[in-house]
C-alpha atoms as one frame of an Amber mdcrd trajectory, in Angstrom:
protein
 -15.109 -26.765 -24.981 -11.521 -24.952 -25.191  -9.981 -23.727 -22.395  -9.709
 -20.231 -23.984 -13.534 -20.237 -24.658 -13.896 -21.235 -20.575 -12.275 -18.656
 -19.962 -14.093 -16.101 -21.850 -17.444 -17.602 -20.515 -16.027 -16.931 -17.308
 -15.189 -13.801 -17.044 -18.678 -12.925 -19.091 -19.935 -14.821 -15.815 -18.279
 -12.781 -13.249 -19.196  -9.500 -15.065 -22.543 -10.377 -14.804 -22.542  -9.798
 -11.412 -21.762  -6.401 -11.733 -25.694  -6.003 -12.194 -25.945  -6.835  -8.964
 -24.533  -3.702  -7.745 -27.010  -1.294  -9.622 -28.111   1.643  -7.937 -31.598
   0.319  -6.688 -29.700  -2.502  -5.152 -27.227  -0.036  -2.719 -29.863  -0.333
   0.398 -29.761  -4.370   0.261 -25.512  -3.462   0.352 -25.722  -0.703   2.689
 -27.237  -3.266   5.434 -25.028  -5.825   4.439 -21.660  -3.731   5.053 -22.960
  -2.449   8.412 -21.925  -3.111  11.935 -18.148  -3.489  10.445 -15.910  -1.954
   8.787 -13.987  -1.841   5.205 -10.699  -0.912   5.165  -9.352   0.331   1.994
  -5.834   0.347   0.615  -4.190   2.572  -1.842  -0.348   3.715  -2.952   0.141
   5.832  -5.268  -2.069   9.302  -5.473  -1.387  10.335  -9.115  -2.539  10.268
 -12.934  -0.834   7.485 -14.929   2.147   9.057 -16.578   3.685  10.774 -13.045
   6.384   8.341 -12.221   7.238   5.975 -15.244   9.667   4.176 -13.000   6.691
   3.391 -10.548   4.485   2.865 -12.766   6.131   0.276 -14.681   7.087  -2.172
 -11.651   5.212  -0.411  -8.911   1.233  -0.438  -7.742  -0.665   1.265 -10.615
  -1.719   4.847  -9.317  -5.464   6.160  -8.696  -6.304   9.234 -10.199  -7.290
  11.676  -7.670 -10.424  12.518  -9.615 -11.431   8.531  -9.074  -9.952   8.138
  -5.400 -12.570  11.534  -4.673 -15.647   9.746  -6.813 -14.851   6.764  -4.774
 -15.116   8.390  -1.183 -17.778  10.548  -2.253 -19.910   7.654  -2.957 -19.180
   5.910   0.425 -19.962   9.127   2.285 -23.343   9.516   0.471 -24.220   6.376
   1.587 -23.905   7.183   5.078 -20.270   5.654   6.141 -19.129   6.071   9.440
 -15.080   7.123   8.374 -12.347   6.466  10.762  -9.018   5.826  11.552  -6.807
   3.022  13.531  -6.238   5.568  15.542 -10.239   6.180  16.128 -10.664   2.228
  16.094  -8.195   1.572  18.864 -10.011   4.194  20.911 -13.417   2.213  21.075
 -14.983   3.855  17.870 -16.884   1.270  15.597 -19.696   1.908  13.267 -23.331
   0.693  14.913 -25.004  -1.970  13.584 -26.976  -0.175  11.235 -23.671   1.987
   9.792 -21.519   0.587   7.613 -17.865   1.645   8.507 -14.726   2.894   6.362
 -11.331   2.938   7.140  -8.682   4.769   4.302  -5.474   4.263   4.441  -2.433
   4.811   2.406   0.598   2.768   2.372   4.279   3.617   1.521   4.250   7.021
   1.821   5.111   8.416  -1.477   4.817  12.371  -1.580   1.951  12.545  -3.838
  -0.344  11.464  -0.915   0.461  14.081   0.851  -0.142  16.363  -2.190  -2.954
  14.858  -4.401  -4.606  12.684  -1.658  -4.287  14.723   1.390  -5.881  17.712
  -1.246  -8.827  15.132  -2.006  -9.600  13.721   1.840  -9.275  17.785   2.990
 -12.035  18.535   0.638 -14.481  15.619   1.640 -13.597  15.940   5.264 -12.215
  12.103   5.517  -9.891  11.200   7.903  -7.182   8.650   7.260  -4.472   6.883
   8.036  -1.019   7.255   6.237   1.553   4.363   7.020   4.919   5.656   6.197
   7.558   4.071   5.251  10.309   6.447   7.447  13.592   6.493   4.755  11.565
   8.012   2.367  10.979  11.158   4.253  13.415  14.192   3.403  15.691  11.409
   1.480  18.804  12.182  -0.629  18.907   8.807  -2.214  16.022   6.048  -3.166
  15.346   3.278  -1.381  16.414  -0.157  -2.355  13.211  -1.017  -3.891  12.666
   1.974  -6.379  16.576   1.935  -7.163  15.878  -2.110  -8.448  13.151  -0.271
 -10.442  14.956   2.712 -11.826  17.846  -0.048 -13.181  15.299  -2.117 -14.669
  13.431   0.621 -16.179  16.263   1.335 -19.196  17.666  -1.327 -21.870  21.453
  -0.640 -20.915  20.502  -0.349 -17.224  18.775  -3.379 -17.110  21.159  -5.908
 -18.904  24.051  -4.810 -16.312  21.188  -5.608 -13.604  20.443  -8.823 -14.643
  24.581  -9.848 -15.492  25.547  -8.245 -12.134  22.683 -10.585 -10.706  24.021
 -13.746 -12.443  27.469 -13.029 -11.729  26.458 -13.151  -8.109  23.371 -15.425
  -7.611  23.131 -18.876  -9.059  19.691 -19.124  -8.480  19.417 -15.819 -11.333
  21.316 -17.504 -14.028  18.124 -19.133 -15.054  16.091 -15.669 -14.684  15.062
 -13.983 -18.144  16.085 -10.201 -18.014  12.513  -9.024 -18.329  12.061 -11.077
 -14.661  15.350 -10.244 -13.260  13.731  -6.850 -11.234  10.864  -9.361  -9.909
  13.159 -12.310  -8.745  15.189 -10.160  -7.226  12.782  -7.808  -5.047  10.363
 -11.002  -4.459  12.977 -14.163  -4.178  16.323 -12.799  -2.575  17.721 -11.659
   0.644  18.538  -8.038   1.506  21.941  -9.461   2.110  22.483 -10.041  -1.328
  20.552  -7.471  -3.063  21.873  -4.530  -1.594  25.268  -5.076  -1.971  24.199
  -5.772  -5.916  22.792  -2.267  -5.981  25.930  -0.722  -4.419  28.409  -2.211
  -7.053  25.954  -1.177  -9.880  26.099   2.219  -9.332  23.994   5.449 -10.690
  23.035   6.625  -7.574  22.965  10.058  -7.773  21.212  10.000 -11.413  18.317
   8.063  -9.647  17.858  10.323  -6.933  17.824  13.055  -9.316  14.712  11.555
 -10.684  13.221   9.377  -7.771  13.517  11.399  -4.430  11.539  14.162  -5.136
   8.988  11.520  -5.329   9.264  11.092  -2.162   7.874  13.317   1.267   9.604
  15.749   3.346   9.328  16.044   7.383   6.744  18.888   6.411   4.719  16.926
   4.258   3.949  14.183   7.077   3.692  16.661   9.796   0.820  18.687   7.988
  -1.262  15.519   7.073  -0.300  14.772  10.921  -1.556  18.113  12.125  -4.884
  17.900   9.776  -5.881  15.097  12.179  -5.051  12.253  10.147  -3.174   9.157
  11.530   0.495   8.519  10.828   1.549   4.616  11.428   4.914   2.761  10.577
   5.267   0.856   7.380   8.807   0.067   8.301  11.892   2.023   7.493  13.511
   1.077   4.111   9.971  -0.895   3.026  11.415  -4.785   3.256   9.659  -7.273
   2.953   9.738  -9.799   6.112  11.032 -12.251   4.088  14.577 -10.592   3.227
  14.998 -10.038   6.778  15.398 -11.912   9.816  13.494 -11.658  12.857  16.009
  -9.564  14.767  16.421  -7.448  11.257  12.695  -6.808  11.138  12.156  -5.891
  14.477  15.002  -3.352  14.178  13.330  -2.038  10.962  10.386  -1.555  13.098
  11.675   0.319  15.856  13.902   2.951  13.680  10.506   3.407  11.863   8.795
   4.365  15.099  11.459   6.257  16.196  11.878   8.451  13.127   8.453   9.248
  13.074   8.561  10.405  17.031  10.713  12.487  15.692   8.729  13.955  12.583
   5.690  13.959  15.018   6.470  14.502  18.807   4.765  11.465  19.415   5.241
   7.353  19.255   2.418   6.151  16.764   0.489   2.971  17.626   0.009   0.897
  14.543   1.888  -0.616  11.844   1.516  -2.316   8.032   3.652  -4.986   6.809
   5.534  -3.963   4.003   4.393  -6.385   1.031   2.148  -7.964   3.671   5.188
  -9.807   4.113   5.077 -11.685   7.395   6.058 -14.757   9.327   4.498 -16.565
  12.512   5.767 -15.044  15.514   5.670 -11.389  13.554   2.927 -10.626  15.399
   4.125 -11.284  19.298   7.196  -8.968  17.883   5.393  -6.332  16.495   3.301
  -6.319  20.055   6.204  -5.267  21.693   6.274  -1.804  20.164   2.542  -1.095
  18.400  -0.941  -1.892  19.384  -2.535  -2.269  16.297  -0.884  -4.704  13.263
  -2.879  -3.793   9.413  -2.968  -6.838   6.774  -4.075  -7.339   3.336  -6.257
 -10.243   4.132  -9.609  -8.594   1.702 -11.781  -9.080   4.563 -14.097  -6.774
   6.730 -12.999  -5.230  10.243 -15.340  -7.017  12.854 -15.428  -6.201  16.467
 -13.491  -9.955  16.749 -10.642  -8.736  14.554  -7.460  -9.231  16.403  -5.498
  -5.467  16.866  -2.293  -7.516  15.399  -4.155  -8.572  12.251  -6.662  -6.197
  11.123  -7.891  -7.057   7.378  -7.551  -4.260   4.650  -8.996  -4.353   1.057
  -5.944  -3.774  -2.128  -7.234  -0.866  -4.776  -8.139  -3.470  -7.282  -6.606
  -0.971 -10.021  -7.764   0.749 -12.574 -11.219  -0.101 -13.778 -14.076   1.814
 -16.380 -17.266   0.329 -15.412 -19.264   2.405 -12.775 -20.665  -0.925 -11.492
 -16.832  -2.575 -11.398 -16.426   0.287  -9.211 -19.288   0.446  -7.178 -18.846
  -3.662  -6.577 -15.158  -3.249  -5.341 -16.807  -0.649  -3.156 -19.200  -2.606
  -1.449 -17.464  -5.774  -1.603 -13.560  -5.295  -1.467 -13.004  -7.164  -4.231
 -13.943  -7.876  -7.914
């Protein structure tokens, strides 16, 4: 047998499963998902089409028509919804509840707009970790500027020769990989310097920061009793960084958003779910409560520094893909 047919007789397989999650089968997944919680992940808050730039390099978006079918779905099966907020003060579904958690990372604008619009209509609370140089910014950060250069023919051959010129470990990258080697193989030390010789600066944030939230923005999700947490200042991933780098990162985060808020908040998301042992013992110096992307459930074991979230599997057609990313965190 080829390995292309394999492979075709393997995903027929795993879609197969999907009759699993039929709708006389949601009691036998209710009881299954109860006594701990799900915590799901999503970006972007948008249709496909919003931010080209993003959605070319970035986390695909979810419509807000499918991020309100989603909740609606959990909530009709009886989900206890909280926050880390709500977790850290002793709430927890019982053992015949299953639990939800929503969260947002980054911070983009549009969930403040789209998904704060779609969780105010359902009555969800969430939790939005914000990445704090995005809010009521004049230029883009690092990451979306790599994006922006990448995203045009001219802009991305002077990208990938600038990146050459400078790092022998690019001269092997193709152009088309340049933007990923450089945001998921080199140091901030050597990419932003990279991005200040290339220029354009002022033509991105034309297009890119209004992408971005204002102070306002955060405070009214803030103020509609959902949960603000860090996700860093300029979003970089642990592994550009050095300890003392990250831990600074960390701390200008919290402080900018005591700031915004009038208040410290108590939990935190890795940017990338980049992380490295010891992160943890640093990050419990300033926050109580650490989120990961491990795609596991929230049990009343779950450490506070290393609490498991589920990734928005992306875009997907089949109500039962759906409904078995619902009930299962993954596909």
């Amino acid at each position: 047998m080829s390995g292309g047919l394999k492979r075709q007789l393997g995903r027929l397989g795993n879609r197969s499963l999907d009759l699993l999650f039929l709708p006389p089968f949601d009691p036998l997944w209710r009881r299954r998902c109860s006594g701990r919680i799900h915590c799901l992940l999503y970006h972007r808050v948008d249709e496909p089409g919003g931010a080209p730039v993003l959605d070319r390099f970035g986390v695909p978006p979810i419509p807000p028509a499918q991020l309100e079918s989603e909740l609606a779905f959990l909530r009709r099966q009886g989900a206890l919804f909280l926050t880390f907020a709500d977790l850290l003060a002793g709430s927890f579904p019982s053992p015949r509840q299953p639990g939800v958690i929503v969260c947002f990372d980054d911070g983009l604008r549009d969930n403040y707009t789209h998904g704060l619009a779609v969780l105010q209509r359902l009555g969800i609370p969430a939790t939005f970790f914000q990445s704090t140089a995005l809010i009521d910014a004049e230029r883009p950060i690092w990451e979306h500027l790599l994006y922006w250069h990448g995203a045009e023919p001219r802009r991305a051959a002077a990208l990938a020769a600038s990146a050459r010129r400078r790092l022998p470990a690019a001269a092997a990258v193709p152009e088309e990989g340049m933007v990923e080697f450089l945001r998921e193989r080199c140091s901030w030390a050597d990419v932003e310097p990279l991005l200040a010789d290339l220029g354009g600066a002022a033509e991105a944030a034309a297009e890119l920061c209004p992408l971005y939230p204002t102070a306002a923005d955060v405070r009214r999700a803030h103020d509609a009793g959902h949960e603000i947490g860090s996700h860093g200042h300029q979003h970089l991933p642990r592994r550009a960084i050095d300890a003392a780098g990250f831990e600074r990162e960390l701390v200008r985060s919290l402080d900018t958003l005591q700031s915004v808020l009038g208040h410290r908040p108590t939990s935190f998301s890795y940017p990338f779910d980049s992380r490295l042992p010891g992160d943890a013992e640093i990050c419990s110096r300033h926050v109580r409560q650490v989120a990961t992307v491990a795609g596991q459930p929230i049990t009343r074991a779950s450490s506070p520094l290393a609490l498991p979230r589920f990734t928005w599997p992306g875009p997907h057609r089949s109500p039962l893909h759906r409904r078995r990313w619902l009930w299962k965190g993954r596909l």
